[in-house]
NUDRENKE-643748 format. One record per atom (N, C-alpha, C, O): atom name; x, y, z; residue number from 0. Coordinates in pm, 1 decimal, m for minus. Layout:
N
{atom:CA, px:X, py:Y, pz:Z, n:NUM} $
...
This chain:
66
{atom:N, px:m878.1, py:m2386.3, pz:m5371.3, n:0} $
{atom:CA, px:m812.0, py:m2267.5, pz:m5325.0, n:0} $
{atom:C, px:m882.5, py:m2217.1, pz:m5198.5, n:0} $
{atom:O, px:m1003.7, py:m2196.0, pz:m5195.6, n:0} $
{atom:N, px:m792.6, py:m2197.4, pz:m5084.1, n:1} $
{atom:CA, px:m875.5, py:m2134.2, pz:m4973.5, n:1} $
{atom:C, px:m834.5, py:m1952.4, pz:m4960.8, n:1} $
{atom:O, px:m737.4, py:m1894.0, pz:m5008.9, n:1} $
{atom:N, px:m932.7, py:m1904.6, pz:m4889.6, n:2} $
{atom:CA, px:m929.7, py:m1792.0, pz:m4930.2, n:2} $
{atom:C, px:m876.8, py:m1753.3, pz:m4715.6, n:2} $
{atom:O, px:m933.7, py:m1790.6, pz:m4613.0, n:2} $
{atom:N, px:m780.3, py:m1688.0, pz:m4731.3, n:3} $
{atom:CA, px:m674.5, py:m1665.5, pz:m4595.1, n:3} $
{atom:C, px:m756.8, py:m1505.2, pz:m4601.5, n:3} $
{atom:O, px:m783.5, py:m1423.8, pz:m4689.9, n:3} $
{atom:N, px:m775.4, py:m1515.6, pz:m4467.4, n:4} $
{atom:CA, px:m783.7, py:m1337.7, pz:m4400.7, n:4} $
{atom:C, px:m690.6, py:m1319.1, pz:m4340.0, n:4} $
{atom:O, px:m643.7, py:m1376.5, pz:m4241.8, n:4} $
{atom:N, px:m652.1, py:m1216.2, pz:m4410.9, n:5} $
{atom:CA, px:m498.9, py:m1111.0, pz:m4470.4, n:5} $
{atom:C, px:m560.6, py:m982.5, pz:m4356.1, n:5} $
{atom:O, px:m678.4, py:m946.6, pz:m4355.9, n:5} $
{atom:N, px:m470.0, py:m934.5, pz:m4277.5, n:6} $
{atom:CA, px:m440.7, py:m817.0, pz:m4237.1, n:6} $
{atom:C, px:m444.7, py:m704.4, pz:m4328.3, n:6} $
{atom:O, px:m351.8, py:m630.6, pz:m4295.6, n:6} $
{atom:N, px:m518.5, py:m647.0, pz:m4444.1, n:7} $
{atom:CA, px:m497.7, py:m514.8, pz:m4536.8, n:7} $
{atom:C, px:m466.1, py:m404.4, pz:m4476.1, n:7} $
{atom:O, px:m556.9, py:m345.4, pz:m4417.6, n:7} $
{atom:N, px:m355.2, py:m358.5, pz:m4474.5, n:8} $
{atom:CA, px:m315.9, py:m208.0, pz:m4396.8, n:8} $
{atom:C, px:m382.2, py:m120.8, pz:m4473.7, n:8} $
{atom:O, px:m349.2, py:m112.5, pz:m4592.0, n:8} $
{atom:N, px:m491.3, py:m36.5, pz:m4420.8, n:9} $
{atom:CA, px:m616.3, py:12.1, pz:m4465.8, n:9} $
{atom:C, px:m567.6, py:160.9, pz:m4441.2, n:9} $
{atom:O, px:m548.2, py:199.5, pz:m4325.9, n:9} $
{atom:N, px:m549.8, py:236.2, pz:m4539.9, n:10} $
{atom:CA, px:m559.1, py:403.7, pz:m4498.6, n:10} $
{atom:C, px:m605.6, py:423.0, pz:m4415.4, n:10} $
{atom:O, px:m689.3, py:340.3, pz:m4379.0, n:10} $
{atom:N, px:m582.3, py:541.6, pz:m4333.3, n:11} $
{atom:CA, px:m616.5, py:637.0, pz:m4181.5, n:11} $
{atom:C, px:m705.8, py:711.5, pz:m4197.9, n:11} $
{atom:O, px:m765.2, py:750.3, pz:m4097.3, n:11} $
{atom:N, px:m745.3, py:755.7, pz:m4320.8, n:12} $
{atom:CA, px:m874.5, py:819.1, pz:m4386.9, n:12} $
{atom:C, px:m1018.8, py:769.4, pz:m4348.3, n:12} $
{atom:O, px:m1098.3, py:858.9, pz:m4319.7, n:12} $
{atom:N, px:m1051.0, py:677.7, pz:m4344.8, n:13} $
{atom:CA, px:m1208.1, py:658.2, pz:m4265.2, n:13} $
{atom:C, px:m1193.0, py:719.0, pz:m4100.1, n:13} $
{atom:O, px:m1264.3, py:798.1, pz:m4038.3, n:13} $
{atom:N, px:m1076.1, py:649.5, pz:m4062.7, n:14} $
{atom:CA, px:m1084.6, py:628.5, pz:m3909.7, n:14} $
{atom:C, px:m1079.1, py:775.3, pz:m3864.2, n:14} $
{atom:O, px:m1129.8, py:797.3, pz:m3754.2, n:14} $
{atom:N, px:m1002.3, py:925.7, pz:m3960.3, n:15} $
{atom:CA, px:m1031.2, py:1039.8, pz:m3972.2, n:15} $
{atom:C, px:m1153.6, py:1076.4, pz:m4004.7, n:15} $
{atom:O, px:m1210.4, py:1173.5, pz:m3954.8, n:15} $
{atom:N, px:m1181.5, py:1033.2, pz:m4053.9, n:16} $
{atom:CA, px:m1342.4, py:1064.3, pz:m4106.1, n:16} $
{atom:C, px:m1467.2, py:1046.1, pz:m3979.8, n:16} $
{atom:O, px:m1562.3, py:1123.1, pz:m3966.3, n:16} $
{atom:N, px:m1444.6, py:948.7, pz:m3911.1, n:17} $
{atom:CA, px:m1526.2, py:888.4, pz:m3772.7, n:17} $
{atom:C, px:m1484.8, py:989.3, pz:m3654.1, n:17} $
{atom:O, px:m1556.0, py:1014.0, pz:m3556.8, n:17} $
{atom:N, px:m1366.8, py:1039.0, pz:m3677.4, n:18} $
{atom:CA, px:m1327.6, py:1131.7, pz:m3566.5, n:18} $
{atom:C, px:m1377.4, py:1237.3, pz:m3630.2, n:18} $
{atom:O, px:m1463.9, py:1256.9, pz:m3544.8, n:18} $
{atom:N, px:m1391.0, py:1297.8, pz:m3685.3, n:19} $
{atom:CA, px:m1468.4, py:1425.5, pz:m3738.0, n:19} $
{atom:C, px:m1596.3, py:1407.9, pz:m3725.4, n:19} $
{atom:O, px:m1646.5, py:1488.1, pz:m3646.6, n:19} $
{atom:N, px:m1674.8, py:1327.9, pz:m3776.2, n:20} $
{atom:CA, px:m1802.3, py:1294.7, pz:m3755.4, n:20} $
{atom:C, px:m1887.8, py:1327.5, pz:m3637.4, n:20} $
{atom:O, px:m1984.7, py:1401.7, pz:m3621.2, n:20} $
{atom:N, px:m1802.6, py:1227.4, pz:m3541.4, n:21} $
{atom:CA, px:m1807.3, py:1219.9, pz:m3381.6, n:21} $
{atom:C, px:m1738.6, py:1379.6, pz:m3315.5, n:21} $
{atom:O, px:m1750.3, py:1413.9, pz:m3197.8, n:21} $
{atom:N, px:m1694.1, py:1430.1, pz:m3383.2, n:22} $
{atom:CA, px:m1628.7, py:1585.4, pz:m3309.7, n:22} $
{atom:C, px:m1723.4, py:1687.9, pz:m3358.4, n:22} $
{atom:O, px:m1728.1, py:1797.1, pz:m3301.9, n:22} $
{atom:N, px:m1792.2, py:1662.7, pz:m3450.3, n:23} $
{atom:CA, px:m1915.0, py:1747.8, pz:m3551.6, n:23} $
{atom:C, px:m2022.6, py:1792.2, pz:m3482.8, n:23} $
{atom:O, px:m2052.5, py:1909.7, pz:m3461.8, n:23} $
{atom:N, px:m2110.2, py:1643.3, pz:m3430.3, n:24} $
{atom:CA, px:m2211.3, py:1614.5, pz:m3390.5, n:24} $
{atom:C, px:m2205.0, py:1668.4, pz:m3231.7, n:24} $
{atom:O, px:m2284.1, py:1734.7, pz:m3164.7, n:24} $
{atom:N, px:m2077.4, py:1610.7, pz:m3203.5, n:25} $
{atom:CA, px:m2071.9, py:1693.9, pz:m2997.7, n:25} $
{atom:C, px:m2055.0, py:1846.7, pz:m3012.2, n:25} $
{atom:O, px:m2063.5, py:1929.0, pz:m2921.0, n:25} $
{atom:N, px:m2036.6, py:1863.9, pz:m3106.8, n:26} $
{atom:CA, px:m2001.7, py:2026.7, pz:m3163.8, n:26} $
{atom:C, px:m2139.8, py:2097.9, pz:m3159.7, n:26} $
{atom:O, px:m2168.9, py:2182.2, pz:m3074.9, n:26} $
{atom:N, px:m2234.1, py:2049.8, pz:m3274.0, n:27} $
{atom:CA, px:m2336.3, py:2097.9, pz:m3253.3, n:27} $
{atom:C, px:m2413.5, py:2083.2, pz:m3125.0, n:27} $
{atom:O, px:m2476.2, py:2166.3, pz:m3059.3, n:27} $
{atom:N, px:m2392.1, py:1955.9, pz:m3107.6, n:28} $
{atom:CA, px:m2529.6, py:1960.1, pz:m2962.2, n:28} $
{atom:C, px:m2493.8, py:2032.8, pz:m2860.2, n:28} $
{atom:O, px:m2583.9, py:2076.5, pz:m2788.6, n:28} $
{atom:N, px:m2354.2, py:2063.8, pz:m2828.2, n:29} $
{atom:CA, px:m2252.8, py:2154.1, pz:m2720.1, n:29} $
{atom:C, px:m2285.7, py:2318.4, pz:m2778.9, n:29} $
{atom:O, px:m2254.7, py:2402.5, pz:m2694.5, n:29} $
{atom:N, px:m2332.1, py:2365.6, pz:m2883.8, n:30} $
{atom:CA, px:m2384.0, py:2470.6, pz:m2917.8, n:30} $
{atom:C, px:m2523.0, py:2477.0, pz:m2908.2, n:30} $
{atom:O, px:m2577.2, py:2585.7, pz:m2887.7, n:30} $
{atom:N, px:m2598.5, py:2356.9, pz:m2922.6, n:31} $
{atom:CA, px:m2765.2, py:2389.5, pz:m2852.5, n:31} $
{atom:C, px:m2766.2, py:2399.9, pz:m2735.0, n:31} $
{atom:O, px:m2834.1, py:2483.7, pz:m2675.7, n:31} $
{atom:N, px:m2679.6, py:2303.8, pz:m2672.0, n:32} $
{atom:CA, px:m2686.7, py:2318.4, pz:m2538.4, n:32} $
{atom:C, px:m2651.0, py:2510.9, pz:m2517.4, n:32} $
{atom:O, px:m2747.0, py:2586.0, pz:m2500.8, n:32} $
{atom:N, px:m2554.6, py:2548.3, pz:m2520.2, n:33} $
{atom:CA, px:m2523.0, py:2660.5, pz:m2490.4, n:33} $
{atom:C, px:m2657.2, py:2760.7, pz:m2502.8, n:33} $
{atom:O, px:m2706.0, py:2832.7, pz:m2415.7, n:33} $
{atom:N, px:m2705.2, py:2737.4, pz:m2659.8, n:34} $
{atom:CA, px:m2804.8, py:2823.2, pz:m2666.3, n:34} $
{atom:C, px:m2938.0, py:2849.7, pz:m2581.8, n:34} $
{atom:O, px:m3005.4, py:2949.9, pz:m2558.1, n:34} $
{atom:N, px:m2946.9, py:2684.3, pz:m2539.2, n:35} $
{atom:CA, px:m3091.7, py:2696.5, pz:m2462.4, n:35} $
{atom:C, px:m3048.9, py:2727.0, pz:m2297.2, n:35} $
{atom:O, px:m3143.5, py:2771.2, pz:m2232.0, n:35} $
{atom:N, px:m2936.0, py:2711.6, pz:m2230.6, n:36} $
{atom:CA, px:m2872.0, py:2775.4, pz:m2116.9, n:36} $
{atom:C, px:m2904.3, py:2911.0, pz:m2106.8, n:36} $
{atom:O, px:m2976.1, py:2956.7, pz:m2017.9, n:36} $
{atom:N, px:m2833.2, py:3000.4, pz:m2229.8, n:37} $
{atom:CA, px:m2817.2, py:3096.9, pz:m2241.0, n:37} $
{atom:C, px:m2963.8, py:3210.5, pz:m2306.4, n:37} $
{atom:O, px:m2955.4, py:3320.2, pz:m2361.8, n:37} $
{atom:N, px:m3103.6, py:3118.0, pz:m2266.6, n:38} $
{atom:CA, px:m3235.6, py:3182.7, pz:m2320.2, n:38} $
{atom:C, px:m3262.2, py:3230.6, pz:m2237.1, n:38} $
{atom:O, px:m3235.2, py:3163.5, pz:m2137.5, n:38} $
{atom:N, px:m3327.1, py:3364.3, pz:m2206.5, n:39} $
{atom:CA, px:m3349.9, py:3421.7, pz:m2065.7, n:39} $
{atom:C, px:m3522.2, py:3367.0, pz:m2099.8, n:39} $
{atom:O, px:m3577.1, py:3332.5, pz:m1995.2, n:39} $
{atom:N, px:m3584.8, py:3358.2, pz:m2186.2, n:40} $
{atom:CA, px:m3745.1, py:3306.9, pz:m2142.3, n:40} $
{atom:C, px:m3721.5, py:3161.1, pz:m2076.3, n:40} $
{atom:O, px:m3830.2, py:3104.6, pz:m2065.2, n:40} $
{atom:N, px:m3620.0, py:3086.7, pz:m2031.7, n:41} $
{atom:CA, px:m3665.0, py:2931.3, pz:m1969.9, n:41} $
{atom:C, px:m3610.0, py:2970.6, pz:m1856.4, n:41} $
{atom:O, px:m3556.9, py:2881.0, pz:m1790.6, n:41} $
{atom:N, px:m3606.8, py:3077.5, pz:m1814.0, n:42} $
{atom:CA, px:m3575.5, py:3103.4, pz:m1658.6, n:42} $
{atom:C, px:m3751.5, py:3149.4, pz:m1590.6, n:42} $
{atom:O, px:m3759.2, py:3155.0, pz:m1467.9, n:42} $
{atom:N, px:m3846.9, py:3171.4, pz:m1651.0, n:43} $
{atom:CA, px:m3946.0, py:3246.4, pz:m1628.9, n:43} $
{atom:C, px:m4067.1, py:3119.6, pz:m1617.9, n:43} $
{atom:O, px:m4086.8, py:3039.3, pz:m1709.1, n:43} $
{atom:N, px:m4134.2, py:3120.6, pz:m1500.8, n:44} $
{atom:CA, px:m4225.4, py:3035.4, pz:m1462.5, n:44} $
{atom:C, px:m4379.7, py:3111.5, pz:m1519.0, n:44} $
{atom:O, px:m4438.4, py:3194.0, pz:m1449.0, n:44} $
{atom:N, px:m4418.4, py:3077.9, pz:m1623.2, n:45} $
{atom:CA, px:m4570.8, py:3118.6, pz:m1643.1, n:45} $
{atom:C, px:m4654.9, py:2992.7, pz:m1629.7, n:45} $
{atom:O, px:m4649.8, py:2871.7, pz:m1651.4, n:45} $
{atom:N, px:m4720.6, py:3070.4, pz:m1590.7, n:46} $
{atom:CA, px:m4845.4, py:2956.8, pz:m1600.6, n:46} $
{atom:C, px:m4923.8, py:2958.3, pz:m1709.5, n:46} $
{atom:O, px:m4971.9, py:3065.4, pz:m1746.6, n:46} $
{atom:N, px:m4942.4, py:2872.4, pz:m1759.3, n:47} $
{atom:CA, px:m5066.4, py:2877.3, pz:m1903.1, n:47} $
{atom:C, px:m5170.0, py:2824.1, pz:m1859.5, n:47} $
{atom:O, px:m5189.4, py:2729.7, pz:m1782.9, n:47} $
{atom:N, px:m5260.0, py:2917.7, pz:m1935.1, n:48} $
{atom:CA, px:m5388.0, py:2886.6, pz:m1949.4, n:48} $
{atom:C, px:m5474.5, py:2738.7, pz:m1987.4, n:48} $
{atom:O, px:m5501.1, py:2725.1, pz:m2106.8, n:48} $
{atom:N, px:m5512.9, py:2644.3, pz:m1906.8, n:49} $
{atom:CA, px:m5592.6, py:2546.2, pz:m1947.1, n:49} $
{atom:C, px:m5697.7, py:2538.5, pz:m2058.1, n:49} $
{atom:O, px:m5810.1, py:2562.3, pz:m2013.7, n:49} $
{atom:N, px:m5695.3, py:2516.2, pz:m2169.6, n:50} $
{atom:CA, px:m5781.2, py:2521.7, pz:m2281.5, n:50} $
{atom:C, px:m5768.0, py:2399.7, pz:m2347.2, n:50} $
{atom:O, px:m5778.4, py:2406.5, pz:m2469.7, n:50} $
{atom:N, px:m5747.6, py:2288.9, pz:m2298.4, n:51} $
{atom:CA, px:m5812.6, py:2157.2, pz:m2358.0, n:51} $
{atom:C, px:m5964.6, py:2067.4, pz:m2301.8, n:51} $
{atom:O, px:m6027.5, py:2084.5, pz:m2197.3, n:51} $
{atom:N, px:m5977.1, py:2020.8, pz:m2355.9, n:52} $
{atom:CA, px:m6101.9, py:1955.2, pz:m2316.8, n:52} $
{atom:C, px:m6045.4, py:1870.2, pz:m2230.2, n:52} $
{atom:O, px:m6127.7, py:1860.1, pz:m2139.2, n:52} $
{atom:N, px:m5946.8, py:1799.1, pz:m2204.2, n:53} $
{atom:CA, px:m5932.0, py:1682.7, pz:m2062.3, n:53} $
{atom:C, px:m5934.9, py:1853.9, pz:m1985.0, n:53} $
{atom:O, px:m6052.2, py:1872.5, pz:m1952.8, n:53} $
{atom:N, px:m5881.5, py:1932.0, pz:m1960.9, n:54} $
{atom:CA, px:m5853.3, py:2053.3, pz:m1841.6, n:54} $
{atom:C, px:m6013.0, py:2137.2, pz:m1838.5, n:54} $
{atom:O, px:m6047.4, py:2212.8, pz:m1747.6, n:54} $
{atom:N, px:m6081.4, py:2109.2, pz:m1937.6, n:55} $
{atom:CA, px:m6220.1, py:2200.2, pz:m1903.5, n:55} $
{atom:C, px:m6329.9, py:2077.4, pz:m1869.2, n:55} $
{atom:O, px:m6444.7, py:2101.6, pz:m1831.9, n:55} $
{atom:N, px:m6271.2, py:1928.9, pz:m1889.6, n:56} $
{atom:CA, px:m6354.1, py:1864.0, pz:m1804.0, n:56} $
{atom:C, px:m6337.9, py:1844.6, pz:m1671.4, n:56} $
{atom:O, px:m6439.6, py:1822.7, pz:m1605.5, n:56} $
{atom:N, px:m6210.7, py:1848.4, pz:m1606.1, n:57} $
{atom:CA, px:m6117.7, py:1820.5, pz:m1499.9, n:57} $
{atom:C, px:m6204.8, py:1963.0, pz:m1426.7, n:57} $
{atom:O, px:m6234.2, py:1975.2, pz:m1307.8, n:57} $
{atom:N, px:m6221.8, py:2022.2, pz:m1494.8, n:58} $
{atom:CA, px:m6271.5, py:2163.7, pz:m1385.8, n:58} $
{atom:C, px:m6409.3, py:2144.2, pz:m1394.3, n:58} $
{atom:O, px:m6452.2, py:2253.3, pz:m1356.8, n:58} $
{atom:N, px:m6517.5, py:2065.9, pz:m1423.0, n:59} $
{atom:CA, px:m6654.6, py:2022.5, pz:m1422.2, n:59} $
{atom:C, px:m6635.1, py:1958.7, pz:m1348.8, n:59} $
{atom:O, px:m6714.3, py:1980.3, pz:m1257.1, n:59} $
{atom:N, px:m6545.5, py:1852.4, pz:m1318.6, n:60} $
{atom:CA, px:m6557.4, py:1777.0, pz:m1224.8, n:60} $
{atom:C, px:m6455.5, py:1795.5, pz:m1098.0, n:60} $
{atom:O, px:m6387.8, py:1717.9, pz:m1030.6, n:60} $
{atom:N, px:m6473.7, py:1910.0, pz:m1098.8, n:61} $
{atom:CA, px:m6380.5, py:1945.6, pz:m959.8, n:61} $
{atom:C, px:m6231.7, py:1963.2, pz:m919.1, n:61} $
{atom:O, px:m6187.4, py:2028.7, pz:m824.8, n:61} $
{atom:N, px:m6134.5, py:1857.0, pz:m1053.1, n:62} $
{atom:CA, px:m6003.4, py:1839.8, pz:m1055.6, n:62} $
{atom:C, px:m6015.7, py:1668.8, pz:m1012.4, n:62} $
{atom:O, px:m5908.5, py:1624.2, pz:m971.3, n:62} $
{atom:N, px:m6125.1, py:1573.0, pz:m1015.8, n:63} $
{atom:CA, px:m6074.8, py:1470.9, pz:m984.8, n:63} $
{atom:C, px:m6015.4, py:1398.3, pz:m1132.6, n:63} $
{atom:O, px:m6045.3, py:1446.2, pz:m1242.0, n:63} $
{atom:N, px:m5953.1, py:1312.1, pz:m1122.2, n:64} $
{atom:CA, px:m5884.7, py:1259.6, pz:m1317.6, n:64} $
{atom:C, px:m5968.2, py:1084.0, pz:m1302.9, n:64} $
{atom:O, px:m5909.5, py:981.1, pz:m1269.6, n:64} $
{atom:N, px:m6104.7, py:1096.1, pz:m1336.5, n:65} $
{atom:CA, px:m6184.0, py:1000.5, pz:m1391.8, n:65} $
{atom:C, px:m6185.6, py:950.9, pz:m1500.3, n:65} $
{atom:O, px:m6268.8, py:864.3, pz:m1527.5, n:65} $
């Protein structure tokens, strides 16, 4: 007996399911996006304070990166 690959007309239900999925996910990231646009602290240039040891050796030695 050989076994024939048959065309199965497969419900529309997964291929709905993949479109939701995919409309979900651009959904959310299109709402982070918005949120981090819409932060007024990432418009603001501070400078921070150097407090690691590569940045408090870098200033012993002048700023050269040895």
């Amino acid at each position: 007996m050989v076994l024939e690959a048959r065309n199965i007309d497969r419900s529309p239900i997964p291929t709905v399911i993949d479109y939701f999925a995919l409309a979900l996910t651009h959904a959310l990231i299109f709402i982070a996006l918005v949120r981090l646009v819409g932060n007024p602290e990432l418009d603001e240039d501070v400078d921070l304070p150097v407090s690691t040891k590569r940045g408090d050796q870098m200033k012993k030695d002048g700023g050269t990166d040895a």
